[in-house]
KEKE-3310 file (N, C-alpha, C; in steps of 0.2 Angstrom, whole numbers, plus 5000, padded with zeros to 4 digits):
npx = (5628:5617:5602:5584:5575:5562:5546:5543:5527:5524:5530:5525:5528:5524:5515:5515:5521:5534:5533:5535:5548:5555:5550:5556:5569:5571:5568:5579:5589:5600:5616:5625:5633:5636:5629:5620:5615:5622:5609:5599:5606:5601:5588:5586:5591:5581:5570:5574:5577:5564:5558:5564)
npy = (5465:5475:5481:5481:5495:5500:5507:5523:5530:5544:5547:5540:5532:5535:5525:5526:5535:5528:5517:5524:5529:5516:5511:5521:5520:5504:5504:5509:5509:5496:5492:5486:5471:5478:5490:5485:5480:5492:5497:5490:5489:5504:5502:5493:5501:5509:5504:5499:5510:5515:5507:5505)
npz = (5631:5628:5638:5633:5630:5641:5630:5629:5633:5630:5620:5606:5591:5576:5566:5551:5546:5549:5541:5529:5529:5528:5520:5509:5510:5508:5494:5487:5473:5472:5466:5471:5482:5494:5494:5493:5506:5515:5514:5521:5532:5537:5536:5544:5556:5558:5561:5573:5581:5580:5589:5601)
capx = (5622:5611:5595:5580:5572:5554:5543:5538:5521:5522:5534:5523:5530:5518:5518:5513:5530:5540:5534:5538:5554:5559:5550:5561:5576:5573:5566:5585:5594:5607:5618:5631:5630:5639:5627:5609:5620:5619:5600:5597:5607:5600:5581:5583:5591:5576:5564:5579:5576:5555:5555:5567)
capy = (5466:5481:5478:5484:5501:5502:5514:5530:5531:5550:5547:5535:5535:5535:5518:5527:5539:5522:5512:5527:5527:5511:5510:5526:5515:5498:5508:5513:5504:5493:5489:5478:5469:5481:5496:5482:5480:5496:5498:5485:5491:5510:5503:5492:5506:5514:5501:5499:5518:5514:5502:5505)
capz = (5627:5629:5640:5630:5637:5639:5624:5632:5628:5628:5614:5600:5583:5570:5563:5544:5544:5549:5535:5524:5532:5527:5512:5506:5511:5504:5487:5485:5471:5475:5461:5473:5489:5499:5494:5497:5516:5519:5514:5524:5539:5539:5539:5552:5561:5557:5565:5580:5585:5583:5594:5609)
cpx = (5618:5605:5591:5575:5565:5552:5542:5534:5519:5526:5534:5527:5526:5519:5518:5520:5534:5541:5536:5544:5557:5557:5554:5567:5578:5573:5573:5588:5600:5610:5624:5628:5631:5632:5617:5611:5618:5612:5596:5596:5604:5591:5580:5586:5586:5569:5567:5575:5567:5554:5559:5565)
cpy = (5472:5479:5483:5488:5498:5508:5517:5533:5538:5551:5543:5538:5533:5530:5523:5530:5533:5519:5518:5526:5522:5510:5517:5521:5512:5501:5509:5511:5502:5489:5484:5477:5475:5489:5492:5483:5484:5500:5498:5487:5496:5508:5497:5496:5509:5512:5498:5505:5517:5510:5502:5513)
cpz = (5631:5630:5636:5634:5636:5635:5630:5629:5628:5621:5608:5596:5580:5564:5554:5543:5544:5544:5528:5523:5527:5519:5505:5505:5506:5497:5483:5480:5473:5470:5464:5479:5494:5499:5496:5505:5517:5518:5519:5530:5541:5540:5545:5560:5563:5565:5571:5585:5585:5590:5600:5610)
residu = (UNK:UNK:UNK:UNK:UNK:UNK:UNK:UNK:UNK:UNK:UNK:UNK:UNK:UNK:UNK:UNK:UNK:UNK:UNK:UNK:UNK:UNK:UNK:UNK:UNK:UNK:UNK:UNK:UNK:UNK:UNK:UNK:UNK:UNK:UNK:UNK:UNK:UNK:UNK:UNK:UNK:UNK:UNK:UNK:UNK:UNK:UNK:UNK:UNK:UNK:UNK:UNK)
# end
């Protein structure tokens, strides 16, 4: 398992673009499971890359 780094507070991200972010995402239609999955998977890569 990969130890979790510390933010670099010269490097905030701007909580308003994230929730765009994501809200772009989810927004996506997903007519099967496999296409909600990868929805799913890409915004919380989203909110991965925010927070490490």
């Amino acid at each position: 398992m990969v130890a979790p780094k510390p933010l670099d507070p010269r490097q905030s991200a701007d909580p308003a673009q994230i929730a765009a972010q994501v809200n772009e995402v989810l927004s996506r239609p997903a007519n099967t499971l496999k296409s909600e999955a990868a929805n799913l998977e890409e915004a919380h890569r989203i909110l991965n890359e925010a927070l490490s």
